[in-house]
LUMRO-718336 format. One record per atom (N, C-alpha, C, O): residue number from 1; residue in one letter; y, x, z. Coordinates in pm, 1 decimal, m for minus. Layout:
N
+-----+-----+----------+----------+----------+
|   n | res |        Y |        X |        Z |
+-----+-----+----------+----------+----------+
| NUM |   A |        Y |        X |        Z |
...
+-----+-----+----------+----------+----------+
END
This chain:
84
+-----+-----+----------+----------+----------+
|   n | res |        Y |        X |        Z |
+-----+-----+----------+----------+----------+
|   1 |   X |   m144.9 |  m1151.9 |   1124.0 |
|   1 |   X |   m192.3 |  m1088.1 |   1002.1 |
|   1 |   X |    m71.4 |  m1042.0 |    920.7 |
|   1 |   X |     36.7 |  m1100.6 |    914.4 |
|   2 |   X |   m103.9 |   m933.6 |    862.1 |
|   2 |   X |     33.5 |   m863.1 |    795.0 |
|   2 |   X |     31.1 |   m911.2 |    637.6 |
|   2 |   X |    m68.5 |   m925.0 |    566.6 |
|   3 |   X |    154.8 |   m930.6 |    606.9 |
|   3 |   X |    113.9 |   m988.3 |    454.1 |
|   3 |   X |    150.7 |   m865.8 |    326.3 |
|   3 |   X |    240.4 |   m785.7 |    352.3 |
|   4 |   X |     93.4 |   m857.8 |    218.3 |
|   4 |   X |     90.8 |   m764.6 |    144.8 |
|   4 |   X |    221.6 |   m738.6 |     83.3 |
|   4 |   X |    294.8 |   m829.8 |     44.6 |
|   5 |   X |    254.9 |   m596.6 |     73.3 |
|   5 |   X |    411.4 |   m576.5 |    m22.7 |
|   5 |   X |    417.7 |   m654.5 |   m125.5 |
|   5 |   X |    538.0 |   m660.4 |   m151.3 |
|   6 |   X |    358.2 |   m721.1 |   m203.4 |
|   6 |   X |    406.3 |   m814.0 |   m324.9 |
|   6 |   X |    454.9 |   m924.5 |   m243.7 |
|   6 |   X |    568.9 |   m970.7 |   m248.2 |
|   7 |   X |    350.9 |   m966.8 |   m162.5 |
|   7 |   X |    443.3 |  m1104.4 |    m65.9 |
|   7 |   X |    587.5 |  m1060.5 |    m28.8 |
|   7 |   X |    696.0 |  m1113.5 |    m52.4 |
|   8 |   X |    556.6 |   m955.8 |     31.5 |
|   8 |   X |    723.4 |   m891.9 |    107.1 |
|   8 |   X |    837.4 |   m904.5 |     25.7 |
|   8 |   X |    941.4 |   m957.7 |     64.4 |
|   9 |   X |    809.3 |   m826.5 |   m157.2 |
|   9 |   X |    872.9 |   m831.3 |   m247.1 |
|   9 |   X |    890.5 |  m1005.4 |   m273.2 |
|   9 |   X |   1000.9 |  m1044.5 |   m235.3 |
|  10 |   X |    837.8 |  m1070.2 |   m307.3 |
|  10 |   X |    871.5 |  m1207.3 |   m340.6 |
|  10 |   X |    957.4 |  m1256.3 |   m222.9 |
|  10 |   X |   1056.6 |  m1320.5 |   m257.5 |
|  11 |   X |    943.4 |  m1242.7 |   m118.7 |
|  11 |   X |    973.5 |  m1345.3 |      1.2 |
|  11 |   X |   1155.2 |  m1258.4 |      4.8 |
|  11 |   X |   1254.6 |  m1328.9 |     22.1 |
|  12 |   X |   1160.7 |  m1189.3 |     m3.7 |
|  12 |   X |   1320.3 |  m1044.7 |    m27.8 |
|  12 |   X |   1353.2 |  m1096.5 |   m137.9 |
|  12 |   X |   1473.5 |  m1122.1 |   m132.7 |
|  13 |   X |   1283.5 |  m1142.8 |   m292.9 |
|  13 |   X |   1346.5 |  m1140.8 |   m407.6 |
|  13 |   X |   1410.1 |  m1306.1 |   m370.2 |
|  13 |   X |   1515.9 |  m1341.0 |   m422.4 |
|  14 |   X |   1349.7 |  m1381.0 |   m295.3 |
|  14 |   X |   1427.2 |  m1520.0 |   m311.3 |
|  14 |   X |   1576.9 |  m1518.4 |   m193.7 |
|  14 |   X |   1668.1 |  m1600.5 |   m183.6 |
|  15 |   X |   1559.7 |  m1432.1 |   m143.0 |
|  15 |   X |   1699.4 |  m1418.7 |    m22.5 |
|  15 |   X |   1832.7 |  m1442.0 |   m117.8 |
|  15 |   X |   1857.6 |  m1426.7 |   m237.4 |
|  16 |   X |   1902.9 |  m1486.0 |     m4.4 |
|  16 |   X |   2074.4 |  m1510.3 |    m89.9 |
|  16 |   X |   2105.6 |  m1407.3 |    m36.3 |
|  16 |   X |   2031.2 |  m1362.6 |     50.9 |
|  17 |   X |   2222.4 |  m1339.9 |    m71.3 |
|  17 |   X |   2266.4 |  m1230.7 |     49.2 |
|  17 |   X |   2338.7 |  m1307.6 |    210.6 |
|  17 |   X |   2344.0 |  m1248.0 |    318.2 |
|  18 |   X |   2378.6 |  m1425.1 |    189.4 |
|  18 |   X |   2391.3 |  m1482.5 |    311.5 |
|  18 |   X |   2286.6 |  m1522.5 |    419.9 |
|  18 |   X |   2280.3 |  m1614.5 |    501.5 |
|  19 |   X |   2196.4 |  m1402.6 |    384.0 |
|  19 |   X |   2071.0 |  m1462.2 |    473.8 |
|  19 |   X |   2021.1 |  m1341.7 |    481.8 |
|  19 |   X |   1905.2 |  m1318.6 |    516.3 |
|  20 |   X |   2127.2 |  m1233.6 |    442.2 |
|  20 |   X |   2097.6 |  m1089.9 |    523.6 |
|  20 |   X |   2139.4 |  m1025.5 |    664.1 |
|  20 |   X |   2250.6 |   m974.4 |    676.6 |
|  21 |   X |   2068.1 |  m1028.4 |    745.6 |
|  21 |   X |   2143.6 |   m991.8 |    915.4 |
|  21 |   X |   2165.8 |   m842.3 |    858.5 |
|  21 |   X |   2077.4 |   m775.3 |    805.0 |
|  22 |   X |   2303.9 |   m800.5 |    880.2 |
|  22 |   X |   2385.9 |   m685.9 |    871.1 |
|  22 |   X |   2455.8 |   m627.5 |    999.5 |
|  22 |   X |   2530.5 |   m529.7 |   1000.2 |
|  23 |   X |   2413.9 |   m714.7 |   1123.5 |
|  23 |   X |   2447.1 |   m701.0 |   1259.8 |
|  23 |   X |   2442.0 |   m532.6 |   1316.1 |
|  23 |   X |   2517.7 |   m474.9 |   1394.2 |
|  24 |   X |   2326.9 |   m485.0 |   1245.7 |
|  24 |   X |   2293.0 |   m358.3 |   1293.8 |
|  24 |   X |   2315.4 |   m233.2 |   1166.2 |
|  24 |   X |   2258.4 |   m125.6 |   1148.5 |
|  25 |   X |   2416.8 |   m298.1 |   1096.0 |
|  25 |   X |   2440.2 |   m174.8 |   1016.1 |
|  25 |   X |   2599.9 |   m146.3 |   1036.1 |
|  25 |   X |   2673.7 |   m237.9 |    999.7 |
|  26 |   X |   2651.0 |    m48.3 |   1081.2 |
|  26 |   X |   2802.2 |    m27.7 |   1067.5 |
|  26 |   X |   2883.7 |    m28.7 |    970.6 |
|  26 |   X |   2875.1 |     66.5 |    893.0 |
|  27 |   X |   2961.5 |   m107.7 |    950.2 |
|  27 |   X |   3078.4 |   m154.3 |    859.0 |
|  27 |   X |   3150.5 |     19.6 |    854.2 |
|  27 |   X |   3171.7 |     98.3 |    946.4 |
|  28 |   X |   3176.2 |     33.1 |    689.2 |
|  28 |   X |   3167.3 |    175.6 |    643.1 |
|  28 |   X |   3354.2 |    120.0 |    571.0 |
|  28 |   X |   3398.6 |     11.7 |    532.9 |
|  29 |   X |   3416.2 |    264.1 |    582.8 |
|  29 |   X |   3570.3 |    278.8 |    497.3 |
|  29 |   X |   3547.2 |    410.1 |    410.0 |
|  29 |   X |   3452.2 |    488.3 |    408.0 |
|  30 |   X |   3651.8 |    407.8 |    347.3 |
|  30 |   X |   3708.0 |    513.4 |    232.0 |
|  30 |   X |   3685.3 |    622.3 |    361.1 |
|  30 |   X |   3604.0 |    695.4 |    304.5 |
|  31 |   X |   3700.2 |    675.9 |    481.3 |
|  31 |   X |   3672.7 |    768.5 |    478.3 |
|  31 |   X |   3551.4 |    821.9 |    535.3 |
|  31 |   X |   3554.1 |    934.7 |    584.5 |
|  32 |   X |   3410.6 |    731.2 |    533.9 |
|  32 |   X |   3320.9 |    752.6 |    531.9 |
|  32 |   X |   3215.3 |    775.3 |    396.7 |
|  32 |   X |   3102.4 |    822.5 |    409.8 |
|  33 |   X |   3242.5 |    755.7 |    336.0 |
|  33 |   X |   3222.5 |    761.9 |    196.5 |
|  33 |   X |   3358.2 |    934.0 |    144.3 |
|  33 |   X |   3384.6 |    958.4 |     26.6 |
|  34 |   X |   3394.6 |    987.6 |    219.3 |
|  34 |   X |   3510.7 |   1075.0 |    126.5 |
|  34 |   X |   3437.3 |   1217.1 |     88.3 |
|  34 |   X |   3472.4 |   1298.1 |      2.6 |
|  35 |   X |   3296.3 |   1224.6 |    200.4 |
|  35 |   X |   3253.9 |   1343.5 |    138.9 |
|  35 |   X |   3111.7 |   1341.4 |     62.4 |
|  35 |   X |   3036.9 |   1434.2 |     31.9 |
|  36 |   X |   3099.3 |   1173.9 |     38.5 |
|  36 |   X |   2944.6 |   1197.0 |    m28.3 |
|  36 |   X |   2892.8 |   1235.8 |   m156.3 |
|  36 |   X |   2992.2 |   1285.9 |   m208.7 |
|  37 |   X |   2819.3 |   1242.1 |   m221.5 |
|  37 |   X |   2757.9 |   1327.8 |   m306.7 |
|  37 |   X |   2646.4 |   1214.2 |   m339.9 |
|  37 |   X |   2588.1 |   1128.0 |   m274.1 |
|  38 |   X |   2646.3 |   1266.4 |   m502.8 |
|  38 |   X |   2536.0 |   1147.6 |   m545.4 |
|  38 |   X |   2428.7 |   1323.3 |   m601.5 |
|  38 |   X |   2464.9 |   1421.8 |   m665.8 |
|  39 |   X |   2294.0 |   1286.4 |   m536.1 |
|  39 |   X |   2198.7 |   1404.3 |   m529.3 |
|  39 |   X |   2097.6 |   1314.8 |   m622.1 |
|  39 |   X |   2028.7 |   1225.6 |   m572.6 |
|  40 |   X |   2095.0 |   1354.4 |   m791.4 |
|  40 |   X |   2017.0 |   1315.1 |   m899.6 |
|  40 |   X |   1925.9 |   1459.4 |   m921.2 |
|  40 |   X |   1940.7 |   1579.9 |   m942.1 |
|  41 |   X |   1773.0 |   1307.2 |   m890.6 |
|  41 |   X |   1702.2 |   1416.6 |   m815.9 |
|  41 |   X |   1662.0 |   1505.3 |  m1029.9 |
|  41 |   X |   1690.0 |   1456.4 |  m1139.3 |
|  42 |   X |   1597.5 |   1629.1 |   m997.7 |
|  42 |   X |   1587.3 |   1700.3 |  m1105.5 |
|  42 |   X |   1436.9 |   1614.0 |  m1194.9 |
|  42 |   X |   1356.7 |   1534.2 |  m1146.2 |
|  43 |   X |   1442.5 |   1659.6 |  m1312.2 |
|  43 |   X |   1300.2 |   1607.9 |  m1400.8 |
|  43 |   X |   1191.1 |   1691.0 |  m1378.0 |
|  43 |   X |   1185.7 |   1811.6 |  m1402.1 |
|  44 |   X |   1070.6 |   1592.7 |  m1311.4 |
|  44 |   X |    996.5 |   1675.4 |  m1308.4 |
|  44 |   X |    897.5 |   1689.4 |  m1462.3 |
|  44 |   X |    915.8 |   1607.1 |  m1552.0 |
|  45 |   X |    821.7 |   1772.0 |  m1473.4 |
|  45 |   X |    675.7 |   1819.9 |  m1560.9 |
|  45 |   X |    573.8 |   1815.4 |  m1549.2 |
|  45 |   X |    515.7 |   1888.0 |  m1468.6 |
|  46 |   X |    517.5 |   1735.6 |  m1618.9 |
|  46 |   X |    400.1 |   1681.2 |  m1630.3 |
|  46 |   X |    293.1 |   1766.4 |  m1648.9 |
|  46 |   X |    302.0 |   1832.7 |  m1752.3 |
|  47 |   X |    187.6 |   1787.2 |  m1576.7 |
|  47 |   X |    122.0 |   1897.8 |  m1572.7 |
|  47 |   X |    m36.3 |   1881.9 |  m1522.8 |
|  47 |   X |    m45.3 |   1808.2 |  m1424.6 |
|  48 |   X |   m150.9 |   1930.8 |  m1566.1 |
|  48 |   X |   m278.9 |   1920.3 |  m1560.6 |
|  48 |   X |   m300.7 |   2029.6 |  m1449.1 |
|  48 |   X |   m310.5 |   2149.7 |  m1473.9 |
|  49 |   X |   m307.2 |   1972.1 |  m1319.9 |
|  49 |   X |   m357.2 |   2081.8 |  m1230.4 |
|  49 |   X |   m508.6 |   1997.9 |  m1130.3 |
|  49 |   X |   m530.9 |   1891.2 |  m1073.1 |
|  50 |   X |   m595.4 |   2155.3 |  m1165.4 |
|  50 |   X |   m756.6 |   2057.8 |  m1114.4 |
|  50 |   X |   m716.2 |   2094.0 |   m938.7 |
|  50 |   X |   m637.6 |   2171.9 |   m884.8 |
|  51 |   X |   m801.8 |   2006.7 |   m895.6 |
|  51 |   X |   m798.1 |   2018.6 |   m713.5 |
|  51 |   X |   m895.9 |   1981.4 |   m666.6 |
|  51 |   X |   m924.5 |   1872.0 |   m715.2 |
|  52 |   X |   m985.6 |   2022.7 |   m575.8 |
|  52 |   X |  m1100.6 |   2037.9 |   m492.5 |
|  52 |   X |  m1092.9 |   1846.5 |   m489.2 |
|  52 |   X |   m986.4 |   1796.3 |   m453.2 |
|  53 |   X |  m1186.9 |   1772.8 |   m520.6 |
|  53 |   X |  m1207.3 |   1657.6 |   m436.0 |
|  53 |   X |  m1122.0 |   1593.5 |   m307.8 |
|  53 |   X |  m1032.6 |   1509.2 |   m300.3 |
|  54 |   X |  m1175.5 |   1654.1 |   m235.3 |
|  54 |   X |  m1144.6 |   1696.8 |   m108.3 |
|  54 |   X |  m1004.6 |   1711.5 |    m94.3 |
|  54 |   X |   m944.6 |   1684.3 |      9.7 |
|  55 |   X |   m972.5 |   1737.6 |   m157.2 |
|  55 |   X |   m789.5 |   1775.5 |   m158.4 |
|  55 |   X |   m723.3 |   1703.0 |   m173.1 |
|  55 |   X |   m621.0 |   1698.8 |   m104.8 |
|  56 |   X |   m747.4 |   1619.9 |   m260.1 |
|  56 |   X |   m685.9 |   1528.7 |   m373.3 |
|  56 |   X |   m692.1 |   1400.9 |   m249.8 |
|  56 |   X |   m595.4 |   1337.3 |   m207.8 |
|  57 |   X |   m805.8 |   1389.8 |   m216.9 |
|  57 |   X |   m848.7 |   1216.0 |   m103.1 |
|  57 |   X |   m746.1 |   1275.9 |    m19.3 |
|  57 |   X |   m654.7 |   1193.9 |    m10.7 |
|  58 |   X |   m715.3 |   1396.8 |     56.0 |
|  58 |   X |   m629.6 |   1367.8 |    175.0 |
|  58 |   X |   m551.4 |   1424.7 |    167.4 |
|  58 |   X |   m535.4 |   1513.0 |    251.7 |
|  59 |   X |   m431.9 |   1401.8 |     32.9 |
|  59 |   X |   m343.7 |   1372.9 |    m57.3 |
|  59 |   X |   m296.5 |   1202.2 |    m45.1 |
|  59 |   X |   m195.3 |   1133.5 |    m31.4 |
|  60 |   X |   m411.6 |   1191.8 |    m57.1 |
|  60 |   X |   m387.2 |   1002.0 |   m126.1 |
|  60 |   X |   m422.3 |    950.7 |    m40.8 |
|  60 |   X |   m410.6 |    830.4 |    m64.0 |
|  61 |   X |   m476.7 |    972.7 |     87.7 |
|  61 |   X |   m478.2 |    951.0 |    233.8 |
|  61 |   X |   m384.6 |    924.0 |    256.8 |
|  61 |   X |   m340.4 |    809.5 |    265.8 |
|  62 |   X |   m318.0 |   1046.2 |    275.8 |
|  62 |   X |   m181.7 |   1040.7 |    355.4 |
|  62 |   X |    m28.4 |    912.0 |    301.1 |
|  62 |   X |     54.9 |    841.4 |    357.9 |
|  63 |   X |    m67.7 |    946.3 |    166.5 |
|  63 |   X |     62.4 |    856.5 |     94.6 |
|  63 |   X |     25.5 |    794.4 |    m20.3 |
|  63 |   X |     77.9 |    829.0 |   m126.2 |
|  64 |   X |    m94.2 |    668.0 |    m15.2 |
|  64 |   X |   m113.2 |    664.1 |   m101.7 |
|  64 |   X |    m25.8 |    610.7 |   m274.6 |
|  64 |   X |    m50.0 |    612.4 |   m395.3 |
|  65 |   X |     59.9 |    577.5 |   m198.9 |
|  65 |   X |    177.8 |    564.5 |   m331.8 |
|  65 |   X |    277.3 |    682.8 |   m289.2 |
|  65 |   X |    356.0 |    672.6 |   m195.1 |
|  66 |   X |    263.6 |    799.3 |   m372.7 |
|  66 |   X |    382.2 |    914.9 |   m378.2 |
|  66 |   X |    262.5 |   1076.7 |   m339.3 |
|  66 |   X |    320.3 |   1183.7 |   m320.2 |
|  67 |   X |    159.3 |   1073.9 |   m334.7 |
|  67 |   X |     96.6 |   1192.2 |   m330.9 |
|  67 |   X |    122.5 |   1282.1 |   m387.1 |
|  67 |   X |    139.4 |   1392.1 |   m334.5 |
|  68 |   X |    134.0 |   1254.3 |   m529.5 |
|  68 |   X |    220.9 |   1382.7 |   m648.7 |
|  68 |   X |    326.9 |   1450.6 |   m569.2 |
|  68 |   X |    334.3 |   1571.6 |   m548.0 |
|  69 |   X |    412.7 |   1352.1 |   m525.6 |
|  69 |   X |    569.4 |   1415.8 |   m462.9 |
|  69 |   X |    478.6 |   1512.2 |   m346.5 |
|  69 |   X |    457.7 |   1633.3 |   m353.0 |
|  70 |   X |    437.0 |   1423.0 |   m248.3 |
|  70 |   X |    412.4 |   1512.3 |   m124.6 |
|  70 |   X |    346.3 |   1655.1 |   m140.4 |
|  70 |   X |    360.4 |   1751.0 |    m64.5 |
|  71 |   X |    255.3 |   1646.1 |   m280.4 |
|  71 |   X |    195.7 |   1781.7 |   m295.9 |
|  71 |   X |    297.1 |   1839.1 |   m372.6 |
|  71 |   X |    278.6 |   1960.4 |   m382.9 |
|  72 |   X |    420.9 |   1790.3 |   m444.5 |
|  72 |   X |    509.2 |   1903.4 |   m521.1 |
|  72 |   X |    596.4 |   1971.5 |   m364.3 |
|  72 |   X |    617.8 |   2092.4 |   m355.7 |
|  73 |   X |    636.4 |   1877.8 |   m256.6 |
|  73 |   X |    730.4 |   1860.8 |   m167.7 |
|  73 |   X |    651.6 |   2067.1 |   m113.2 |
|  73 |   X |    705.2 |   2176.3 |    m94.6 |
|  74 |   X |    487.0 |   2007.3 |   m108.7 |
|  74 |   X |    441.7 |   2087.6 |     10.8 |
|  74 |   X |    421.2 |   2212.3 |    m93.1 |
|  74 |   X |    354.7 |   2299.1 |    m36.4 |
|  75 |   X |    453.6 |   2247.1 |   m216.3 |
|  75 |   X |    438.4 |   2320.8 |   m312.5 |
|  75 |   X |    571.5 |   2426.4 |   m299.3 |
|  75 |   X |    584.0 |   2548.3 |   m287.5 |
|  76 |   X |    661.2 |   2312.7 |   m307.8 |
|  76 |   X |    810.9 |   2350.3 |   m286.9 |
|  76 |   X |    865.3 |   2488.7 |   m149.6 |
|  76 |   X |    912.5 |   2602.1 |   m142.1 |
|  77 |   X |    817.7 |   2379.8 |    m67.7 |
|  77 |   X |    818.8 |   2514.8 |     54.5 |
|  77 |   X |    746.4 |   2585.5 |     75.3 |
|  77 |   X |    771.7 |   2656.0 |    173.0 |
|  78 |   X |    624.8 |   2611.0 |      7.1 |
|  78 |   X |    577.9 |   2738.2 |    m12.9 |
|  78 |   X |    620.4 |   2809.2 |    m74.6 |
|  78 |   X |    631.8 |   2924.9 |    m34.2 |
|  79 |   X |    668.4 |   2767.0 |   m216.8 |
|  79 |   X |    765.8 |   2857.5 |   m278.4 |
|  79 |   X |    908.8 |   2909.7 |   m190.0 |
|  79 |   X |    927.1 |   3029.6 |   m169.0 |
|  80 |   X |    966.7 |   2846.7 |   m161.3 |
|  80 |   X |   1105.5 |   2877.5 |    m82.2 |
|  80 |   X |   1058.7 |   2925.8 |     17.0 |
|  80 |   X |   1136.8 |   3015.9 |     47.6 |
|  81 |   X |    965.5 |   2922.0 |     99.6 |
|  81 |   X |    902.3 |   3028.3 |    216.0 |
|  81 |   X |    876.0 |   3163.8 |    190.1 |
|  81 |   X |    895.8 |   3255.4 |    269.9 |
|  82 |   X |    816.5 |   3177.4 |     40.0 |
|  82 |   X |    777.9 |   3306.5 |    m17.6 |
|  82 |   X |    849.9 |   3352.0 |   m145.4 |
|  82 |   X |    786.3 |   3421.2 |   m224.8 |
|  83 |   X |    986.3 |   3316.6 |   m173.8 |
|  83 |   X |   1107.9 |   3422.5 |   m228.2 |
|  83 |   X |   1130.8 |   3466.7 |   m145.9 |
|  83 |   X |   1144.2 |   3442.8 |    m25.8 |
|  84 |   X |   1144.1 |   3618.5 |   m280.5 |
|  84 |   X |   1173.4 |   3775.0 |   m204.6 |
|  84 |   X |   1323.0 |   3739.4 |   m176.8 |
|  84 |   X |   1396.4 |   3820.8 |   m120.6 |
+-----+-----+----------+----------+----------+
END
């Protein structure tokens, strides 16, 4: 049986960091880090837009925590698909 993200969150919030396996992450230097970029994402606007029923459920189907994003995401490349 799978246990719920608040369990997950509690059972992660009591970890020491000596009880993190880091086996499978590669040990990083100054020159892996020399070309990164911190990408602060923009503000979005709050906005009243109506949507078919229907739209909205398989919206919140798909993701139900982050639907807003996925419909701005799928908004987004329609726009950038259709500049002249």
């Amino acid at each position: 049986m799978a246990i719920s993200r608040a369990e997950q969150l509690k059972i992660l919030g009591q970890m020491k960091d000596s009880d993190i396996d880091y086996t499978d992450a590669p040990a990083t230097n100054a020159d892996f880090w020399q070309d990164a970029t911190v990408n602060i994402p923009s503000v979005k606007v709050p906005v009243t837009l109506r949507l078919d029923p229907q739209v909205l459920a398989w919206y919140k189907q798909q993701v139900p925590r982050g639907y807003q994003t996925l419909i701005n995401h799928v908004l987004q490349k329609y726009m950038t698909d259709h500049q002249a």
